[in-house]
N, C-alpha and C positions, 0 to 999 in steps of 0.2 A: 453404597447404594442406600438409598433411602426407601421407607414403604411407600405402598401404593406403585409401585413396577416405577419410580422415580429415580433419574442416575443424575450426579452432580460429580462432570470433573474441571478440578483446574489445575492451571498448567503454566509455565515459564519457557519463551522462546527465545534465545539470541541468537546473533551473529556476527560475526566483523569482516569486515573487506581490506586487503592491506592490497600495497601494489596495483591499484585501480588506474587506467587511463585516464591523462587529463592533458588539456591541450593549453600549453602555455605562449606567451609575449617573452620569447628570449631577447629582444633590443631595445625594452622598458629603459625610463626614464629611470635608474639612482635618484630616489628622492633628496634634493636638491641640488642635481647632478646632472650628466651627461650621460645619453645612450649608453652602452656597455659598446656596442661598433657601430662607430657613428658615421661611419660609412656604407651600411646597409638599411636597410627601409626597418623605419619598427614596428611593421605590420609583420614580420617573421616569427610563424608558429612552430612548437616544437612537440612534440606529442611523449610524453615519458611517462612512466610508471609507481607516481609517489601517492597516486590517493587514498586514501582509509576512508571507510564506512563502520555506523556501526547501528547496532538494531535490537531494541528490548520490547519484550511484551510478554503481559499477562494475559490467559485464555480462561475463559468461564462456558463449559455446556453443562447444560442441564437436558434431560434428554425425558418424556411420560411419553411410557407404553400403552397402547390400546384402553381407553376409558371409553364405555360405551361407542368404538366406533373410530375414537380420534386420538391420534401419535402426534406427537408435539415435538421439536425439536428446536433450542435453540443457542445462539453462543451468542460469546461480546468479547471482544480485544481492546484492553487497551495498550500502544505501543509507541516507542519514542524512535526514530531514525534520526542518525546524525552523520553526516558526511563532509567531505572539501572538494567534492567532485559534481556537484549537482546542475550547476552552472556549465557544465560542459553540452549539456543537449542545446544549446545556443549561444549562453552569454562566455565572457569571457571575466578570468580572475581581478580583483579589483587591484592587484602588486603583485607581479611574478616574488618580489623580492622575500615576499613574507607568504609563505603559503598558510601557515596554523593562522593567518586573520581566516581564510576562507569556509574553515569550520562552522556549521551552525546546523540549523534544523535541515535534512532533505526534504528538496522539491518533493517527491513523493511520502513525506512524515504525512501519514493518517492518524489521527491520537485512537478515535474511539468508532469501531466497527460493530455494530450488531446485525446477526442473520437469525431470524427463524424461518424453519419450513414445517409444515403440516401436513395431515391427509386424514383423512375421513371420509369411514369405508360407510356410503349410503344402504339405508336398509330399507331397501328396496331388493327381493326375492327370498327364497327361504331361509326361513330362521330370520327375518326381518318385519318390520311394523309395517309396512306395505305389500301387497302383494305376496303375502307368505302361505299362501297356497297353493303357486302354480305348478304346472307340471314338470318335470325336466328338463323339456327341449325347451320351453320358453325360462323357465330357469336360469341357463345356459344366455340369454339372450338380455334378460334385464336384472340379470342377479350381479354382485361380484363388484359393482362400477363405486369408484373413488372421486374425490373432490381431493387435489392437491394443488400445494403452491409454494413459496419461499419469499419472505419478503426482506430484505435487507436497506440499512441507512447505515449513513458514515459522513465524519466529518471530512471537511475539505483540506487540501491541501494547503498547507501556509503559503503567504504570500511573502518572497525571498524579490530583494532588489537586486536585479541586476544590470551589466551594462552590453547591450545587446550590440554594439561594435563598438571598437575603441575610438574618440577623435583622433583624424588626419593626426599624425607624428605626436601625440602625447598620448599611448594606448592603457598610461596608470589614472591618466586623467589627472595629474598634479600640477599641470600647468609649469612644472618645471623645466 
């Protein structure tokens, strides 16, 4: 804690996902090969349990208590998400064969988050610079009343390519 009723904490978040859903092209092209059953359609999905996430961040709040009226409150994250499963809310993988290419930033990686919120208690009724005369029951009526809000920004999501159906009978896209 610092003076002046001033609080600074910071903080380390992670966490990792193993066994995540993902929905694979089991009758891909072998790159410069033939179907694996080439007697079934290679639009054949399989839905198993191999995907990893993973998620680091630094938190910063700083927190001022009541100065004349006004509580301050704010933070900032910076965090890195990384996944092979992000591509699954619509596209699909770019090689069943090799899944660790599909590793890279999450669709949902935000780098840098900041939130503050405030309030500030208006003096207006006793023991305030306006109106600090009145009686109780009007008191009661215009005393006590706050101005609050929170305003937060953050950066955007990365832009991840992906391929949002496979072409008719080449779903690695290898043209093979």
């Amino acid at each position: 804690q610092f003076p002046h009723s001033t609080l600074v904490e910071i903080g380390y978040v992670g966490s990792q996902g193993h066994r995540l859903q993902r929905r694979r092209y089991i009758n891909q092209k072998v790159l410069g090969g033939t179907n694996l059953y080439p007697l079934l359609s290679t639009q054949l999905q399989y839905a198993d349990n191999v995907g990893n996430s993973n998620y680091n961040a630094m938190t910063v709040r700083v927190e001022k208590r009541a100065s004349r009226g006004l509580n301050l409150i704010g933070s900032y994250t910076w965090s890195h998400a990384i996944d092979d499963v992000s591509f699954n809310i619509g596209g699909f993988e770019q090689y069943t064969w090799d899944l660790k290419a599909e590793r890279a930033n999450s669709d949902r990686d935000t780098r840098n988050r900041v939130v503050v919120g405030y309030t500030y208690d208006l003096p207006i009724g006793r023991g305030g610079a306006i109106l600090s005369n009145v009686t109780p029951g009007w008191n009661r009526l215009v005393g006590g009343w706050q101005i609050a809000g929170i305003v937060q920004a953050q950066s955007g999501f990365p832009m991840n390519v992906t391929i949002n159906s496979p072409p008719i009978g080449d779903p690695a896209g290898t043209g093979a």
